[in-house]
NUVO-19888 format. One line per field, with one value per residue (C-alpha): residue number from 0; x, y, z. Coordinates in pm, 1 decimal. Example, Ala and Ser with C-alpha at 12.3 -4.5 7.8 and 13.67 -1.06 7.14 Angstrom:
2
seq: [0 / 1] $
X: [1230.0 / 1367.0] $
Y: [-450.0 / -106.0] $
Z: [780.0 / 714.0] $
***
This chain:
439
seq: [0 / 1 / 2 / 3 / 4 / 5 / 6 / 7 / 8 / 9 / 10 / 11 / 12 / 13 / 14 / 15 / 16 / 17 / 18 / 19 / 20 / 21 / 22 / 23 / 24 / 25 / 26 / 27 / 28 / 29 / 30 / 31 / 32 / 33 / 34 / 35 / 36 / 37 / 38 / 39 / 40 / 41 / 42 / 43 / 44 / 45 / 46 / 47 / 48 / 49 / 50 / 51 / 52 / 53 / 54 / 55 / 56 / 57 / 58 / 59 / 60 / 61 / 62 / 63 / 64 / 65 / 66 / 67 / 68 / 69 / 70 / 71 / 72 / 73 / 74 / 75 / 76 / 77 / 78 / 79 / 80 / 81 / 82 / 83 / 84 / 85 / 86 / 87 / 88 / 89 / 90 / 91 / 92 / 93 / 94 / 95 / 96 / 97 / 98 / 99 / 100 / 101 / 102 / 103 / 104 / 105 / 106 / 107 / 108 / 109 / 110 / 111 / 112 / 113 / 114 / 115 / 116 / 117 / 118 / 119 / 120 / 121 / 122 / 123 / 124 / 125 / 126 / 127 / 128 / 129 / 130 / 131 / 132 / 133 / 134 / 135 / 136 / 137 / 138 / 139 / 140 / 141 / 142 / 143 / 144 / 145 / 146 / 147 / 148 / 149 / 150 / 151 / 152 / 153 / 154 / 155 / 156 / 157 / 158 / 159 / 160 / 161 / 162 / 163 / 164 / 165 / 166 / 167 / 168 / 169 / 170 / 171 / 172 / 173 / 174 / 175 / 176 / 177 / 178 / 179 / 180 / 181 / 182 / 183 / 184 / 185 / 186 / 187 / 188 / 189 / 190 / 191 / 192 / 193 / 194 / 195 / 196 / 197 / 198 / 199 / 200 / 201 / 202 / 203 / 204 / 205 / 206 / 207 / 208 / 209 / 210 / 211 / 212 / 213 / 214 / 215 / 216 / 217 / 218 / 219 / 220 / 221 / 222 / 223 / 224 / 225 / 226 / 227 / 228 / 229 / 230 / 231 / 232 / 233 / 234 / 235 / 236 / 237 / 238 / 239 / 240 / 241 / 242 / 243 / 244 / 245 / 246 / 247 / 248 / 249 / 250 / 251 / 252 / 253 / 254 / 255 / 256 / 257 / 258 / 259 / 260 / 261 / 262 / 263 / 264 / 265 / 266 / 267 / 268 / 269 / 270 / 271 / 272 / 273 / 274 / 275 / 276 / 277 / 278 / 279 / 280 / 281 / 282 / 283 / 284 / 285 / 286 / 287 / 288 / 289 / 290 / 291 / 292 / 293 / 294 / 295 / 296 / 297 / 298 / 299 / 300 / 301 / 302 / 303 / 304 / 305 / 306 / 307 / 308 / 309 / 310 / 311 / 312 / 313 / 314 / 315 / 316 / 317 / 318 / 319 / 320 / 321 / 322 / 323 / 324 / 325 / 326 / 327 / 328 / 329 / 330 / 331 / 332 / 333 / 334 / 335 / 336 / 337 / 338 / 339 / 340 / 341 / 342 / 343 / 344 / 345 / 346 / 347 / 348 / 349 / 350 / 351 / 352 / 353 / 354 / 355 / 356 / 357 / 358 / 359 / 360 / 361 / 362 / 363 / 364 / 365 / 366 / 367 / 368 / 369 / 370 / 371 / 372 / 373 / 374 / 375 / 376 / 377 / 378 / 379 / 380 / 381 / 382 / 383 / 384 / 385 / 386 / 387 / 388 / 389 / 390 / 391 / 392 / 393 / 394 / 395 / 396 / 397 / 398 / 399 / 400 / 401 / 402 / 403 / 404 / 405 / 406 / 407 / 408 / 409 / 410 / 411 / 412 / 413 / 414 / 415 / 416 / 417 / 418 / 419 / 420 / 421 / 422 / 423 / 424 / 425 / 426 / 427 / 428 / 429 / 430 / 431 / 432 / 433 / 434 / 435 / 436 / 437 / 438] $
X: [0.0 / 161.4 / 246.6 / -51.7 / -314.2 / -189.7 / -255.9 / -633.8 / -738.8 / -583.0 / -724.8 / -1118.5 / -1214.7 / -1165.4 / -1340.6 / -1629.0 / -1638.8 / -1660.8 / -1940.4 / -2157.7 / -2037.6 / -2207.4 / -2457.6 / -2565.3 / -2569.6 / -2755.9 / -3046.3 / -3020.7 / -3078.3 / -3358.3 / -3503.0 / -3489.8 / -3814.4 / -3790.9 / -3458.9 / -3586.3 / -3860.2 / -3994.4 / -4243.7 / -4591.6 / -4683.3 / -4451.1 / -4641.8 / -4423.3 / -4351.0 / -4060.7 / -4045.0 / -3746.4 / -3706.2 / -3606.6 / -3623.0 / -3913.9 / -4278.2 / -4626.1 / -4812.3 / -5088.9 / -5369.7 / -5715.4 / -5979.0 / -6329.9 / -6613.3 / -6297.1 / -6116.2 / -5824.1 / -5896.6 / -5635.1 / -5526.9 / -5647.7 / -5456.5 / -5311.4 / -5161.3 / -4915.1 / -4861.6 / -4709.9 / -4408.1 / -4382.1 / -4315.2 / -4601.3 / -4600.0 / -4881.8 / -4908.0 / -5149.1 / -5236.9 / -5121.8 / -5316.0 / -5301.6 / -5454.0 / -5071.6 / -4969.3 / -4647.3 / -4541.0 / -4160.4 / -4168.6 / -3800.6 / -3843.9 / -4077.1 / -4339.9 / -4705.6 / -4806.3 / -5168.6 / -5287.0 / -5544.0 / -5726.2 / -5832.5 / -6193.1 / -6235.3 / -5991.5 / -6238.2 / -6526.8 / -6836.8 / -7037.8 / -6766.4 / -6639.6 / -6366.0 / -6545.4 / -6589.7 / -6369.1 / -6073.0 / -6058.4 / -5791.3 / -5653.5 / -5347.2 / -5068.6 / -4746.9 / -4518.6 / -4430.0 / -4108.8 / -3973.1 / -4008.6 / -4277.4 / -4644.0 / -4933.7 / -5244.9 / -5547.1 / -5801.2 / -6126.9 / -6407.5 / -6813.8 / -7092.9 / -7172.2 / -7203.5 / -6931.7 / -6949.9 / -6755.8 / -6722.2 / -6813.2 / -6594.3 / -6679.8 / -6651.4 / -6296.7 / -6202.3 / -6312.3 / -6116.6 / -5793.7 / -5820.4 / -5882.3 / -5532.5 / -5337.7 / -5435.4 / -5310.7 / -4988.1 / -4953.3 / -4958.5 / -4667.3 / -4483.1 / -4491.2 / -4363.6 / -4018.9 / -4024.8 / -4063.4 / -3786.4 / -3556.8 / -3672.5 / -3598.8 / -3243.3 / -3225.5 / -3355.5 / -3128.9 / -2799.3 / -2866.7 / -2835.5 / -2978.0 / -2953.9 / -2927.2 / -2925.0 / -3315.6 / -3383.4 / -3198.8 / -3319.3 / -3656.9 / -3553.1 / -3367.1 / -3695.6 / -3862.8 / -3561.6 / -3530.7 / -3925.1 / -3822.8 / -3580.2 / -3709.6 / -4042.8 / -3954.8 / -3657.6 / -3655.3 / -3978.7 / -4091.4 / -4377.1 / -4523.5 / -4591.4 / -4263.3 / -4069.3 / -4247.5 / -4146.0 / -3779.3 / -3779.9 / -3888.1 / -3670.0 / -3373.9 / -3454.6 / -3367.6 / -3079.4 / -2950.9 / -3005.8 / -2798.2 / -2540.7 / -2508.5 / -2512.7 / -2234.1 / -2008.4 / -2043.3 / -2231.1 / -2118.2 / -1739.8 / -1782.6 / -1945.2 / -1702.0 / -1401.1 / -1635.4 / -1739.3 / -1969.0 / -2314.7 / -2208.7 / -1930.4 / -2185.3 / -2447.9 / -2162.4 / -2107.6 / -2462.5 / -2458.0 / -2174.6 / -2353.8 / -2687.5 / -2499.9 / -2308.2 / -2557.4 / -2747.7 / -2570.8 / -2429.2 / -2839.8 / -2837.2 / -2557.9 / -2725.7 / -3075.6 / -3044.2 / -3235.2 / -3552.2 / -3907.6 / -4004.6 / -4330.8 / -4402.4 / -4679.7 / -4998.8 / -4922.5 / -5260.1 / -5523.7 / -5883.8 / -6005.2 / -6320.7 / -6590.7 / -6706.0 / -6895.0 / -6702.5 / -6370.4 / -6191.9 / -5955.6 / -5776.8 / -5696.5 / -5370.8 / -5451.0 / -5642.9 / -5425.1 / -5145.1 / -5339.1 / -5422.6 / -5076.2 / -4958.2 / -5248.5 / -5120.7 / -4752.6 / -4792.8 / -4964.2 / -4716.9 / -4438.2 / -4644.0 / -4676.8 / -4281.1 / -4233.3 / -4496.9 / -4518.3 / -4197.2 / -3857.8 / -3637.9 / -3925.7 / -3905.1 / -3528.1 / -3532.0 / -3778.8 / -3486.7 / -3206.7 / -3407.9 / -3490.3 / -3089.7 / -2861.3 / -2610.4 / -2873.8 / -2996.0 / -2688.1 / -2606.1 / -2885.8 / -2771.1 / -2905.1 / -2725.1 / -2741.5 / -2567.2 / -2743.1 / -3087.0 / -2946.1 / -2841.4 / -3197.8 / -3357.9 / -3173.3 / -3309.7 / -3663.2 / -3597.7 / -3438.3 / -3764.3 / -4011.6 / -3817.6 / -3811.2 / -4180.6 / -4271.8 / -4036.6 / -4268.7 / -4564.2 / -4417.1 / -4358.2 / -4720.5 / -4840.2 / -4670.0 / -4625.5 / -4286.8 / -3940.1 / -3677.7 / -3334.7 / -3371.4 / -3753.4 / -3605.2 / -3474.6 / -3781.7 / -3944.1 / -3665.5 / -3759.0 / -4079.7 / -3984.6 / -3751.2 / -4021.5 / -4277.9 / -4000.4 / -3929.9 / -4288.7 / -4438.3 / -4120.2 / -3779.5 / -3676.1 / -4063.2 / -4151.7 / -4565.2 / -4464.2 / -4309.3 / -4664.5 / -4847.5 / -4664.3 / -4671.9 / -5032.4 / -5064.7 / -4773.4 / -4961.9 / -5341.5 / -5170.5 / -4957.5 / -5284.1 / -5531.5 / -5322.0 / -5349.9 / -5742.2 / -5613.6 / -5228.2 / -5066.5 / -4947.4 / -4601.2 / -4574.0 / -4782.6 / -4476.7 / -4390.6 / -4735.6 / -4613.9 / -4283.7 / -4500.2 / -4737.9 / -4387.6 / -4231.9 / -4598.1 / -4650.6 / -4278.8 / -4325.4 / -4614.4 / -4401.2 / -4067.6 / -4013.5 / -4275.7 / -4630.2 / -4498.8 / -4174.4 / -4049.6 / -3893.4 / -3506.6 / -3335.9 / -3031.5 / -2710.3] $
Y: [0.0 / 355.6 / 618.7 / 857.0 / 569.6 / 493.4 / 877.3 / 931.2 / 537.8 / 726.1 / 1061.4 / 846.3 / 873.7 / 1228.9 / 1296.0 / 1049.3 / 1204.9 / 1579.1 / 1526.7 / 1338.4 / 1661.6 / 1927.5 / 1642.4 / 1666.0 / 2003.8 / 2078.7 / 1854.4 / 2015.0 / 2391.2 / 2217.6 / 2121.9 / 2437.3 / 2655.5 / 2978.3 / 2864.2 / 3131.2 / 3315.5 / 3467.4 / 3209.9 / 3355.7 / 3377.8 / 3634.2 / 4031.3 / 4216.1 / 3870.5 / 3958.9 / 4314.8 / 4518.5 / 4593.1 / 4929.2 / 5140.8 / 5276.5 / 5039.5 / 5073.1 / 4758.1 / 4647.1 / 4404.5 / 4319.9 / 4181.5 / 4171.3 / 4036.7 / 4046.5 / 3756.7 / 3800.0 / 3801.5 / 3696.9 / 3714.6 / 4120.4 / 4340.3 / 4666.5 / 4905.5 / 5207.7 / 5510.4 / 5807.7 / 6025.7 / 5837.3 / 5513.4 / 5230.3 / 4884.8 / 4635.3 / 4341.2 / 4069.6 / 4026.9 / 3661.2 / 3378.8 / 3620.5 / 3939.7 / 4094.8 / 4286.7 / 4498.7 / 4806.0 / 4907.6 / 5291.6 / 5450.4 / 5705.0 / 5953.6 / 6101.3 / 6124.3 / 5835.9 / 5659.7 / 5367.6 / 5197.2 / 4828.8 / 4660.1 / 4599.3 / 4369.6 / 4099.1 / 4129.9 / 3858.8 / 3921.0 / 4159.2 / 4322.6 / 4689.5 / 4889.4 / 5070.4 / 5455.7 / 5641.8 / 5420.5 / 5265.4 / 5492.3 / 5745.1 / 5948.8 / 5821.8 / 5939.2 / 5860.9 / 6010.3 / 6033.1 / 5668.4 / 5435.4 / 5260.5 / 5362.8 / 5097.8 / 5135.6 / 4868.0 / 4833.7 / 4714.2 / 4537.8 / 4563.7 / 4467.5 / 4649.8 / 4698.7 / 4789.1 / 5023.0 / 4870.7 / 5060.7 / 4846.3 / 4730.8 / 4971.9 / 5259.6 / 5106.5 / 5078.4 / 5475.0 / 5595.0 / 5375.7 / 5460.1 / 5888.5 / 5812.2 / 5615.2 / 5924.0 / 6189.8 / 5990.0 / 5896.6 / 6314.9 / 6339.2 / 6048.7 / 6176.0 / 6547.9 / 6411.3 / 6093.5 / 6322.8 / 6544.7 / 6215.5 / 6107.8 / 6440.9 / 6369.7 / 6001.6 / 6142.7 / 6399.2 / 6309.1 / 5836.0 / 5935.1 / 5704.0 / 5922.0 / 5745.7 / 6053.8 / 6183.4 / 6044.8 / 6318.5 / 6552.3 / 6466.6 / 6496.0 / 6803.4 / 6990.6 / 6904.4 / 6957.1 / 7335.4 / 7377.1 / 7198.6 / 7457.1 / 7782.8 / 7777.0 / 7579.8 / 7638.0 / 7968.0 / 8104.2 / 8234.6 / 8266.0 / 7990.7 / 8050.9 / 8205.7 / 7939.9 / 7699.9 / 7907.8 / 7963.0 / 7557.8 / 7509.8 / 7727.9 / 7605.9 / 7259.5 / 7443.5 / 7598.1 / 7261.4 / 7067.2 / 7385.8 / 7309.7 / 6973.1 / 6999.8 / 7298.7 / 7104.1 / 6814.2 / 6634.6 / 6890.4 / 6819.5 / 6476.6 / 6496.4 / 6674.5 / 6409.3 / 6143.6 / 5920.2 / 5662.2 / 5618.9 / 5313.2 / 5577.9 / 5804.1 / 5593.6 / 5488.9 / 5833.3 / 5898.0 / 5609.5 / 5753.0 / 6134.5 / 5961.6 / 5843.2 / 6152.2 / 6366.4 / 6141.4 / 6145.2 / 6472.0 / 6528.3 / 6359.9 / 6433.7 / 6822.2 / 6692.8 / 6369.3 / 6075.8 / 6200.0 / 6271.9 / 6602.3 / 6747.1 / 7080.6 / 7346.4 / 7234.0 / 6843.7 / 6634.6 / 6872.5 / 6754.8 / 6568.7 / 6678.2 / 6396.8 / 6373.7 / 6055.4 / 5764.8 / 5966.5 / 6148.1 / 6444.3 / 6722.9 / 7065.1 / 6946.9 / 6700.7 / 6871.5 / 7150.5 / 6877.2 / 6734.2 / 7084.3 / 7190.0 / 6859.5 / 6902.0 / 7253.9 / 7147.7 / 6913.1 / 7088.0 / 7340.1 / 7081.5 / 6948.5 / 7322.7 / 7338.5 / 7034.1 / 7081.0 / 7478.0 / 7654.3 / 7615.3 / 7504.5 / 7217.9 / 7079.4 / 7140.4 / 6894.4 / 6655.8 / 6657.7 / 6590.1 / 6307.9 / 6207.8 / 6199.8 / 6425.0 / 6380.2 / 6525.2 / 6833.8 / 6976.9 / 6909.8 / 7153.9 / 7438.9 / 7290.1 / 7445.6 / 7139.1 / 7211.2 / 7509.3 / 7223.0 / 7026.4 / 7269.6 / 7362.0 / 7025.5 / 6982.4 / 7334.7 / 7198.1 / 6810.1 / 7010.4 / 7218.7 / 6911.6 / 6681.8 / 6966.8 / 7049.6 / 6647.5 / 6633.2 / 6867.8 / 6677.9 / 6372.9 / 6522.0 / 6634.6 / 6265.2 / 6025.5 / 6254.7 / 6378.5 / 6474.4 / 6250.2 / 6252.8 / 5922.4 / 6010.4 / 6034.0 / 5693.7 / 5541.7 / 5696.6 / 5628.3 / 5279.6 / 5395.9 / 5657.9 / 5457.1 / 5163.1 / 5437.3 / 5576.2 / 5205.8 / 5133.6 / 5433.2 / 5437.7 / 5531.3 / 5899.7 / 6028.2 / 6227.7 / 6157.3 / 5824.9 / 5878.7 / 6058.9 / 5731.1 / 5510.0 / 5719.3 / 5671.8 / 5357.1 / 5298.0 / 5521.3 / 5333.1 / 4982.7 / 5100.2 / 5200.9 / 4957.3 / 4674.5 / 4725.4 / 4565.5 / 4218.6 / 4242.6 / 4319.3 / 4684.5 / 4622.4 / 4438.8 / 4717.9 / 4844.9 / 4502.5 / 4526.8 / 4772.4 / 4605.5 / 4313.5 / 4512.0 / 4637.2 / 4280.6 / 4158.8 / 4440.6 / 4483.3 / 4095.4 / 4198.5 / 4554.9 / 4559.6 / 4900.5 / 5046.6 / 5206.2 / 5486.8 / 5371.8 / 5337.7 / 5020.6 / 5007.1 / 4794.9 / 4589.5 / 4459.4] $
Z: [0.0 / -79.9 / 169.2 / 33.0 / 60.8 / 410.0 / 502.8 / 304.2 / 521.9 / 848.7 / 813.7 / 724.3 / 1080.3 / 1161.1 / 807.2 / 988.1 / 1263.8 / 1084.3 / 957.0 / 1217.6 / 1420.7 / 1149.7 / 1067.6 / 1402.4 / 1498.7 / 1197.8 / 1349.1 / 1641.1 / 1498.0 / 1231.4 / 1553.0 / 1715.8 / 1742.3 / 1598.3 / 1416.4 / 1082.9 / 1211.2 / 1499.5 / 1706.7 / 1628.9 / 1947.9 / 2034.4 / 2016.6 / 1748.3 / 1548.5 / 1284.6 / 1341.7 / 1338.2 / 1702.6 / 1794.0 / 2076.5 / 2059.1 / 2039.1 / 2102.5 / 2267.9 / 2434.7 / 2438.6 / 2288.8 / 2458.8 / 2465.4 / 2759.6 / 2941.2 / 2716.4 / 2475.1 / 2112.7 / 1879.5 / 1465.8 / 1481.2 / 1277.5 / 1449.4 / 1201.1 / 1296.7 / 1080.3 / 1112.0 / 966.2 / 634.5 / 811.6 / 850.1 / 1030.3 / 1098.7 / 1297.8 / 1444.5 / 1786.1 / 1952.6 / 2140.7 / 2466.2 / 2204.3 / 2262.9 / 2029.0 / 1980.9 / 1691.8 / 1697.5 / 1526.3 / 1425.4 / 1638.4 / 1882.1 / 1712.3 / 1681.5 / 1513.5 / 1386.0 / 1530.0 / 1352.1 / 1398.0 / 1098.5 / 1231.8 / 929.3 / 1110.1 / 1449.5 / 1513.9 / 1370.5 / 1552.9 / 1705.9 / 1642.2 / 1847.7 / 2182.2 / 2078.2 / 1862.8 / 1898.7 / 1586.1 / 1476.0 / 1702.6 / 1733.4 / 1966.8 / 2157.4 / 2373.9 / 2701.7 / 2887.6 / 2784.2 / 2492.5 / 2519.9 / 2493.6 / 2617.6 / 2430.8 / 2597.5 / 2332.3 / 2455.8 / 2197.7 / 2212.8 / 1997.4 / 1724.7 / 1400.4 / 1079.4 / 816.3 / 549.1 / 211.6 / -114.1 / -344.6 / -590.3 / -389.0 / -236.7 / -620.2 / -695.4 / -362.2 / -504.7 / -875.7 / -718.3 / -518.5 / -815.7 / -989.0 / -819.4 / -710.6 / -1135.5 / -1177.4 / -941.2 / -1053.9 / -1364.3 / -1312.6 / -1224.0 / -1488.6 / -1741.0 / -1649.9 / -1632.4 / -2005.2 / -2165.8 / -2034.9 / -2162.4 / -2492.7 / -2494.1 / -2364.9 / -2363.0 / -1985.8 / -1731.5 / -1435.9 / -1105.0 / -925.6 / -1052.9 / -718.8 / -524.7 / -756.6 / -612.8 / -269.9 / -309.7 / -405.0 / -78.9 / 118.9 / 3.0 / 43.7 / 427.9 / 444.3 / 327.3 / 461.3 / 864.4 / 880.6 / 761.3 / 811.2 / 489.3 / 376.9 / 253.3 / -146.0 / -163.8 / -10.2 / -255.4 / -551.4 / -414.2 / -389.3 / -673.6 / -879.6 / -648.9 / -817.3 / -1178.9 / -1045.3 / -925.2 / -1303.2 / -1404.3 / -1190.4 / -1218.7 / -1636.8 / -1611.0 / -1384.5 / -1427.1 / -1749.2 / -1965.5 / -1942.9 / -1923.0 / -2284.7 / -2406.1 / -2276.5 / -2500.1 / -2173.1 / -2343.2 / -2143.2 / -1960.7 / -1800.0 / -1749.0 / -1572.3 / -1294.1 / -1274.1 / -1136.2 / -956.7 / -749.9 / -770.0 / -618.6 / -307.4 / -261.3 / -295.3 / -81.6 / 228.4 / 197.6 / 265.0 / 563.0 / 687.6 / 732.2 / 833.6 / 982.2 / 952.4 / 1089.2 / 921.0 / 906.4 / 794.9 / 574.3 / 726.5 / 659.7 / 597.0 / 704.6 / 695.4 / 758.2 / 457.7 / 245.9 / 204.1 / -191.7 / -110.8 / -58.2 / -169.8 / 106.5 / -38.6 / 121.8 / -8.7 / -59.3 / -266.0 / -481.7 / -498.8 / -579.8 / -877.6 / -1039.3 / -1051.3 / -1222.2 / -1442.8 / -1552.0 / -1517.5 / -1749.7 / -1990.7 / -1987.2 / -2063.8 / -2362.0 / -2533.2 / -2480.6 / -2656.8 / -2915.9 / -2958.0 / -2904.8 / -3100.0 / -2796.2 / -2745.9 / -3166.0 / -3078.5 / -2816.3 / -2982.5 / -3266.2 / -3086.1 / -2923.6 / -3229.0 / -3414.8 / -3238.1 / -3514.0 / -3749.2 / -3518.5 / -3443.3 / -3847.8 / -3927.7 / -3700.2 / -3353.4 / -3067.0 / -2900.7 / -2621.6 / -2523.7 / -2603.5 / -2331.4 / -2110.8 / -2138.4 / -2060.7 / -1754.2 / -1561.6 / -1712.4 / -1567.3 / -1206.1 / -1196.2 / -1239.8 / -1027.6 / -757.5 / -787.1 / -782.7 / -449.1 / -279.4 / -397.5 / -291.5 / 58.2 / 103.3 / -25.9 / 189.7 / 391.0 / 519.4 / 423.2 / 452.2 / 330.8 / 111.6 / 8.9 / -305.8 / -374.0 / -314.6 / -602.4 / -840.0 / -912.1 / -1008.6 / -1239.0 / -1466.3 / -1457.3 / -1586.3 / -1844.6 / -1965.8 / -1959.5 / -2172.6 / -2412.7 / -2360.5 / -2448.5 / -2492.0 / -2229.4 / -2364.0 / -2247.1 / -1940.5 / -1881.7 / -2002.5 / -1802.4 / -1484.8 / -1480.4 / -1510.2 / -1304.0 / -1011.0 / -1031.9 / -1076.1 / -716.0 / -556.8 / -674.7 / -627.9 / -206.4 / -261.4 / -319.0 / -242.5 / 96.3 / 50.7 / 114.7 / -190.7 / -446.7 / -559.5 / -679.7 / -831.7 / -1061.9 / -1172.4 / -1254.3 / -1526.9 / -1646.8 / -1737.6 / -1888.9 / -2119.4 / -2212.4 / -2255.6 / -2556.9 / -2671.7 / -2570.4 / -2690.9 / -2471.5 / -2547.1 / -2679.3 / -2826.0 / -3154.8 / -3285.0 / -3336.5 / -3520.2 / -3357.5 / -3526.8] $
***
């Protein structure tokens, strides 16, 4: 027998013995309860535990009720729950505030509504970190809205969040169509619209209108800035797109904690966020949002006589169209883009503040969660048409709002992607987009 034969036979038992060791501690944590997730029974299940929780317990003729829903909201941040076998129940928040605290009375026993007005109610806490809210049950009887008129109140929201949406996508598709820019950084574009409006009119006092105009023109001064300083050159040196698009990669996290490295990570609210809603029958609207849907109306509008009725606008449309071409036939088309990007910094600012009054709150990363979103509506209505950026923010904002009837509404964002893939699936190019030939 050789020498290495001799050593694989010796070293057979300590291999053996190895793996009966991992073999058998892996039983042992399989075994385990709890071993992935969090044992149901425990009030707060798989939450993210922080320092800071609401809890408390549900009962009713003086016995626990289990499986209820409790739902916290509050400062742009929401978290739900479900009361255990002992009607526990525990909500960690990031922080104190005022939050809502509602109980999905459709999850209670027939017969059964919330004592008083304590459905949903405004909470705080108090010196510590921990608030106890007792919620007591009695017979009664629920007023549940329709389907139809749950499907209206969606389809009125999906609305006016589509009009937003599609302020800033259209901003970021002029620039793709422009410049073949895929700008990462749109997102603090967004953000950086509601932060000035933050700024100007709390932090600063002014008035309110004016601080909203200063914001807003703050957000053109920024696409200036960044076009001047930045894109500009980088043309000019010949960085292909794929260059570029790491290059806003890298500007989107700058820009992003530079943001909160001034403000923090807290939510903070602009004057006059949640006002009393107006009742139009089943549809419950504030000021604000009607307000926010008549600007984006007239916004919009604006944007399309630019593209359609002014020289700079058929400029733009040509340079989308062959840049070569356009700047062939006497197209300044640097001054075009230099153009497009005060245009996309106004929108995205004005959408930002929009975006702060709809969630509501202004956060240093608001900004980020919307970008998703506004290249899926870019991609979906056509790349480089800002009409389709329009188209698919629409559909984009009713698909994310109408979803939450039969999906959880974590997951109605993923709702969105999902209409994406299917009708990209039918028209790759997008409904709007024109068909290009490859190779």
């Amino acid at each position: 027998m050789s020498p290495t034969a001799l050593r694989v036979r010796r070293a057979q038992p300590w291999l053996v013995v190895l793996i009966g060791t991992l073999l058998a501690a892996a039983m042992v944590f399989l075994s385990t309860p709890g071993a992935f997730a969090a044992a149901p029974d425990t009030p707060g299940g798989d939450q993210e535990a922080t320092d800071f929780y609401f809890g408390g317990v549900i009962t009713f003729e003086d016995k626990p009720v289990p499986d209820v829903t409790v739902k916290v909201s509050g400062g742009g941040f929401d978290a739900e729950t479900v009361t255990n076998a002992e009607g526990q129940w525990r909500l960690y928040v990031p922080e104190k505030d005022t939050y809502t605290l509602t109980v999905d009375e459709s999850t209670l026993p027939d017969g059964v509504i919330v004592d008083g007005e304590s459905a949903s109610q405004e909470v705080e806490f108090g010196l510590t970190g921990s608030k106890i809210v007792n919620l007591f049950l009695g017979e009664g009887e629920r007023v549940t809205q329709s389907l139809w008129d749950q499907l209206l109140v969606r389809v009125i929201n999906g609305l006016n969040f589509g009009l937003l949406l599609a302020l800033a996508a259209m901003g970021a598709s002029l620039i793709y169509g422009t410049t073949g820019l895929s700008n990462f950084a749109h997102g603090e574009m967004v953000t950086w619209g509601a932060l000035m409006a933050l700024v100007l009119t709390s932090f600063w006092a002014l008035p309110f209108w004016l601080g909203i105009i200063v914001a807003v023109v703050m957000g053109g001064v920024l696409g200036l800035a960044l076009d001047a300083g930045l894109w500009r050159p980088l043309r000019r040196r010949g960085l292909g797109v794929v260059q570029l698009m790491i290059v806003s990669i890298g500007l989107s996290l700058a820009l992003r904690y530079t943001f909160q490295y001034f403000i923090g990570g807290s939510t903070y609210q602009l004057p006059g966020a949640s006002p009393t809603p107006i009742q139009f029958g089943p549809i419950s609207l504030s000021y604000i949002d009607l307000i926010s849907m008549g600007v984006s109306i007239v916004v919009i509008l604006a944007v399309a006589y630019f593209l359609i009725g002014t020289r700079v606008g058929k400029a733009t449309r040509a340079i989308s169209d062959n840049p070569q071409l356009a700047s062939a036939s006497g197209i300044n088309v640097d001054r075009v883009i230099r153009i497009v990007w005060i245009l996309a910094g106004v929108l995205a600012a004005l959408s930002g503040i929009l975006w702060a009054y709809f969630r509501p709150g202004v956060r240093w990363d608001m900004g980020t969660q919307m970008l998703l979103l506004i290249f899926a509506a870019i991609t979906l209505g056509g790349l480089g048409t800002a009409f389709g950026a329009l188209l698919g923010s629409l559909i984009v904002g009713m698909v994310v709002e109408v979803s939450t009837l039969w999906i959880p509404s974590d997951l109605k964002y993923a709702g969105a992607l999902v209409v994406l893939i299917l009708i990209l699936l039918v028209r790759p190019q997008g409904l709007l987009g024109r068909k290009e030939r490859l190779g």
